[in-house]
TORPA-4810 file (N, C-alpha, C, O; in nm, 3 decimals):
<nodes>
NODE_1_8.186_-4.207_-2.480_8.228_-4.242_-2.615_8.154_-4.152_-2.714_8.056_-4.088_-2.677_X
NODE_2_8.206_-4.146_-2.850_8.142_-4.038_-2.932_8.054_-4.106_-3.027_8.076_-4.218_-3.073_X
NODE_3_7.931_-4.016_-3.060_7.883_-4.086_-3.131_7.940_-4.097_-3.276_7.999_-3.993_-3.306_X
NODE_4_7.942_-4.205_-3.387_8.014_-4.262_-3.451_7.939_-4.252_-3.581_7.998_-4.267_-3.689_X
NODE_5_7.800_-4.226_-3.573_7.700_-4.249_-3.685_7.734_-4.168_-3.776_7.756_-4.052_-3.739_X
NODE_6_7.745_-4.192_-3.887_7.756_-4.079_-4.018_7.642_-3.967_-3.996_7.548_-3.988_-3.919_X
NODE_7_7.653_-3.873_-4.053_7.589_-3.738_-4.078_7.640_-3.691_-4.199_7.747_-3.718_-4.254_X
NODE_8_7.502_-3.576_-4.253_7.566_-3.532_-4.409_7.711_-3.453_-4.369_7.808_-3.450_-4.445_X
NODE_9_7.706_-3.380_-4.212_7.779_-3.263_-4.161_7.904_-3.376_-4.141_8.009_-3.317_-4.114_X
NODE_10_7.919_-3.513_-4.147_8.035_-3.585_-4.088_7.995_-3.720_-4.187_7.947_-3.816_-4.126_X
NODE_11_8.010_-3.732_-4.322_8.003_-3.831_-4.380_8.065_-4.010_-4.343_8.160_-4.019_-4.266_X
NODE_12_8.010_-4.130_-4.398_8.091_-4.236_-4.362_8.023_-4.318_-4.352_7.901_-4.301_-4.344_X
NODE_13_8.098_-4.470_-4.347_8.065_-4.559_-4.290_8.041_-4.628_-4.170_8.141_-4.622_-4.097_X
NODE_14_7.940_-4.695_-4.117_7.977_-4.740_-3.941_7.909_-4.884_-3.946_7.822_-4.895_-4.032_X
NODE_15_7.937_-5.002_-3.864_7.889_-5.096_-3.891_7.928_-5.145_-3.741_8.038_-5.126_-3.690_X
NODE_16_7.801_-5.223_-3.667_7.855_-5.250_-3.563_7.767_-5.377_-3.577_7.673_-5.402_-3.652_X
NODE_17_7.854_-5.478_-3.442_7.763_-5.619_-3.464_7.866_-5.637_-3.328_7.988_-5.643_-3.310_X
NODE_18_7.724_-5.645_-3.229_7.775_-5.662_-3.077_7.832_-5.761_-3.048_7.931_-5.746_-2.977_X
NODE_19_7.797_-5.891_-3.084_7.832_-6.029_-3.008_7.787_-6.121_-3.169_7.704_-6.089_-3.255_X
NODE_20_7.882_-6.244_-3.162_7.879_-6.312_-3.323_7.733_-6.353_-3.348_7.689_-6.371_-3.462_X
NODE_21_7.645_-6.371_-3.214_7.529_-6.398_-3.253_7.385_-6.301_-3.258_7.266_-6.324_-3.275_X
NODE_22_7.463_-6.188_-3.234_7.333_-6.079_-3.312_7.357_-6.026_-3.462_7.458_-6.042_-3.531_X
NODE_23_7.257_-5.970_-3.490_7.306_-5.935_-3.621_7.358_-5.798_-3.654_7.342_-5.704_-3.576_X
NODE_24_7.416_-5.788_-3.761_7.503_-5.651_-3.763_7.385_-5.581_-3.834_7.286_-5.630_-3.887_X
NODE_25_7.415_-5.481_-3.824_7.378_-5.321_-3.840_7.457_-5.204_-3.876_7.528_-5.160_-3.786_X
NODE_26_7.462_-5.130_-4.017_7.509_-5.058_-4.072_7.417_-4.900_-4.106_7.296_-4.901_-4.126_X
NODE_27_7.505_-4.770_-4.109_7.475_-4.684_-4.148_7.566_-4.666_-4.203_7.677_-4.705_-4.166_X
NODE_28_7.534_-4.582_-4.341_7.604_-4.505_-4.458_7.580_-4.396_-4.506_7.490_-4.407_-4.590_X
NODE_29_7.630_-4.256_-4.488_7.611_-4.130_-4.544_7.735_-4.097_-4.677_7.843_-4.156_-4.673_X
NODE_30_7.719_-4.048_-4.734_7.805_-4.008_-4.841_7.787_-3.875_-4.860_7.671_-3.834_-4.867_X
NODE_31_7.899_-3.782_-4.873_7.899_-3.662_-4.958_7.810_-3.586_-5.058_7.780_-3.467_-5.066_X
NODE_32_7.776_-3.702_-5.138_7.658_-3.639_-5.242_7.531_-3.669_-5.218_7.441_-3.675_-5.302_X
NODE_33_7.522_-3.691_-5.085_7.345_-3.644_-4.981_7.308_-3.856_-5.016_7.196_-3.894_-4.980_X
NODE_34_7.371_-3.926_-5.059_7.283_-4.029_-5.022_7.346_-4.096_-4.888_7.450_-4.088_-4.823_X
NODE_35_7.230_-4.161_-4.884_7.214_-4.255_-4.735_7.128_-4.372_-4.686_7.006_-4.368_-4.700_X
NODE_36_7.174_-4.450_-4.642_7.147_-4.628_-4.632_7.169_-4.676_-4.496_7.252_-4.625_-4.421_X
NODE_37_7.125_-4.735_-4.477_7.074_-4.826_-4.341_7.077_-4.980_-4.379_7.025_-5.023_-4.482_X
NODE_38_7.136_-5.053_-4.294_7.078_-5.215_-4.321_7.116_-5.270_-4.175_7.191_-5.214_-4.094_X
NODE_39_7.034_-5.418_-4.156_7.024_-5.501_-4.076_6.999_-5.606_-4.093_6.892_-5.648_-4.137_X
NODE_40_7.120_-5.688_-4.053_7.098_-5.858_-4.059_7.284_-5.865_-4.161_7.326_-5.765_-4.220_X
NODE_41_7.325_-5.935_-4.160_7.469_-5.963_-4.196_7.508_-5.942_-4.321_7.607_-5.876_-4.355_X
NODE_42_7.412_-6.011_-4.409_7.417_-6.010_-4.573_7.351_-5.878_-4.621_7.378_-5.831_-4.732_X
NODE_43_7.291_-5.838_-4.562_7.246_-5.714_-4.616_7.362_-5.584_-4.584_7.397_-5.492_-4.658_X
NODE_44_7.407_-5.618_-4.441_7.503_-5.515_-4.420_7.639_-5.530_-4.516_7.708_-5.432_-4.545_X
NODE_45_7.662_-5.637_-4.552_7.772_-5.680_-4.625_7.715_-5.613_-4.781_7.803_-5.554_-4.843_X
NODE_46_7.596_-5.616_-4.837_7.549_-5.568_-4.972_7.584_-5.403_-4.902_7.673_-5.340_-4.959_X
NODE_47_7.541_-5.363_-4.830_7.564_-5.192_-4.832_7.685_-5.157_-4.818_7.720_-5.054_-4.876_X
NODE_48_7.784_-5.232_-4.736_7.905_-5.206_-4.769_7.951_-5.200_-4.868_7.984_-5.090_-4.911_X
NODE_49_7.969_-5.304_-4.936_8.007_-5.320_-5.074_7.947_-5.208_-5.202_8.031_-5.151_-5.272_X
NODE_50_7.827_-5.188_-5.219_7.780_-5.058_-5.252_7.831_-4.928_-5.219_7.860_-4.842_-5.302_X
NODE_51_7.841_-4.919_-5.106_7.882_-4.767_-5.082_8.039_-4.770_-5.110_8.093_-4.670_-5.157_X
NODE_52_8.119_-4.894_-5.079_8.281_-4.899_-5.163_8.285_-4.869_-5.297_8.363_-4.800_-5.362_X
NODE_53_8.163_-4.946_-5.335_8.152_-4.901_-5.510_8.142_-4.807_-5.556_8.196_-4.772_-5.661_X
NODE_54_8.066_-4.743_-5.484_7.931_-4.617_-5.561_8.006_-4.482_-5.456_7.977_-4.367_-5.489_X
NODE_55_8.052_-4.492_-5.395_7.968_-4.339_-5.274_8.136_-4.353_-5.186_8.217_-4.427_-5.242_X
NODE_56_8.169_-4.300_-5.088_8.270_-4.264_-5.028_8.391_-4.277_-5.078_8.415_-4.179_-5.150_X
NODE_57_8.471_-4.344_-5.074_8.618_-4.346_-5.136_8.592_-4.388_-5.290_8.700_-4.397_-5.348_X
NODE_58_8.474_-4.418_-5.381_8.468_-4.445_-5.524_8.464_-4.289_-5.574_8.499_-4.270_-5.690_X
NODE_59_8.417_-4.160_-5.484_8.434_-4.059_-5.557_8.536_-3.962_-5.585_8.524_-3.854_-5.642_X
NODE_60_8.654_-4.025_-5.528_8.755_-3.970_-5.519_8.842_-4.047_-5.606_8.964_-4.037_-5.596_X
NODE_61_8.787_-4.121_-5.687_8.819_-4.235_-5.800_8.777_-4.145_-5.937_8.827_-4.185_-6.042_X
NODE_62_8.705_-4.046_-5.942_8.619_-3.994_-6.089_8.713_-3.894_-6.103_8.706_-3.815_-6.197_X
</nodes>
C-alpha cells in the first residue's frame, strides 16, 4: 500500500482511526508550507475543520 501521509512535495489531508475504539490521528500539509498533526477525536475533528477553513481547498477560494 502507498504511503498516504501529506508532504510539502504531495500536499493534503489524511486521517486514520483503526477500530471505533482507538483514537484517530490526523496529518495536514498545505501548499503554503504549513503543517499540523493531532491525536485523540476532537482534536482531529478541530484540525480538520481548520485546515477546510484556512489551508487546502480554502485557497482556491481567494
Amino acid at each position: 500500500m502507498a504511503d498516504l501521509t501529506p508532504t510539502p512535495d504531495r500536499p493534503g489531508l489524511r486521517v486514520s482511526k483503526p477500530s471505533p475504539s482507538a483514537p484517530a490521528t490526523a496529518s495536514a500539509v498545505c501548499h503554503c508550507g504549513a503543517s499540523a498533526r493531532a491525536t485523540g477525536d476532537a482534536q482531529v475533528k478541530a484540525l480538520v475543520d481548520g485546515y477546510t477553513a484556512n489551508h487546502g481547498p480554502a485557497h482556491g477560494r481567494r
